[in-house]
N, C-alpha and C positions, 0 to 999 in steps of 0.2 A: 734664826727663827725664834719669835718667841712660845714661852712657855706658856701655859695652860693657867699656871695662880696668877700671872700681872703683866707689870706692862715692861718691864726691866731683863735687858739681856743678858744670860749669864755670861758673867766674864771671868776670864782666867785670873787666877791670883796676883792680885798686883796690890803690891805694899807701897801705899802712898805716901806713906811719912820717910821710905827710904829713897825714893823717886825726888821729895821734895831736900832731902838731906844733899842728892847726888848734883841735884838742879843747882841748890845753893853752892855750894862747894866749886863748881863749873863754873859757875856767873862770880865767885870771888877771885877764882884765878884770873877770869877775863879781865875784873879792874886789875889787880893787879901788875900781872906777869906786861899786858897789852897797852899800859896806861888809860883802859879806857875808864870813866867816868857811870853814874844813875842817868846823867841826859842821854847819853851816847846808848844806853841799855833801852831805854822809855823811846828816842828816837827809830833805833832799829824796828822795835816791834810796834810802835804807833799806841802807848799805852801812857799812861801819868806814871812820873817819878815814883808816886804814893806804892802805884801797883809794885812797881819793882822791888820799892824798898821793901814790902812785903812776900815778894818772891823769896829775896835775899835774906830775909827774916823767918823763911819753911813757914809761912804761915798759910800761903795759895801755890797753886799752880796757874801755868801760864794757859790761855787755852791754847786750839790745836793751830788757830795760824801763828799767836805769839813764837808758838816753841818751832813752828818752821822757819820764821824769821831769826831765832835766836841760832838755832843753829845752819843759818845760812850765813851768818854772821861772826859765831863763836865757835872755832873747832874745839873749845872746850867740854861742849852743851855738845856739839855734832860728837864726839867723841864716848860719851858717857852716855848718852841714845842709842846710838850703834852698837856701842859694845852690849849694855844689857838687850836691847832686842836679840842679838847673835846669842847671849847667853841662853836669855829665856826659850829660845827657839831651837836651839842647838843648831844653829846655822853657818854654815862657810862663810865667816864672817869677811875674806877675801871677796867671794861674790859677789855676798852684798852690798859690802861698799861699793862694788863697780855698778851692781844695778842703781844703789841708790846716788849717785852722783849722777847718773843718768838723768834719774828726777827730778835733782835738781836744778840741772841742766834745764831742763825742759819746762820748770815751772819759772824760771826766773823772771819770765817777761811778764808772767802775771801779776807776779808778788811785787813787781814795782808798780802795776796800777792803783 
């Protein structure tokens, strides 16, 4: 619900330059560890090379279909999402994963139109 002074909802603390340190760091492993490649990252998520190189750079974040493509794609990025939401939530992070695979499950026919 919004507040009374604007138009902006208040959100819980979230440190975006440490979000963007975990994202990069995730998306290095993936070239790495995966061999995968900037096309193969720009291909998954349906964005320009430029964007990525700039993810990979902490300079943006992906928005919110990018980052569900990346981690439908990179257990690295799925891995480092899950974990902080479980942290920040204090959540059964076992559960979670079972519910959120669920999701995944179930949006995958969309995300490939």
């Amino acid at each position: 619900m919004l507040h009374s002074n604007g138009k902006k909802l208040p959100l819980k603390n979230i440190n975006e330059d440490m979000w963007k340190e975990l994202l990069s760091s995730a998306l290095y492993k993936e070239l790495q560890k995966n061999h995968v490649n900037v096309k193969n990252l720009a291909h998954w998520t349906g964005v320009s090379e430029r964007t990525v190189k700039n993810w990979l750079g902490k300079r943006f974040m992906p928005d919110s279909l990018a980052m569900i493509r990346l981690m439908q794609h990179s257990s690295f990025v799925r891995q480092i999402v899950l974990t902080q939401i479980c942290l920040s939530e204090n959540l059964n992070a076992a559960m979670f994963v079972c519910e959120f695979k669920k999701f995944l499950a179930s949006s995958e026919a969309y995300l490939r139109d």
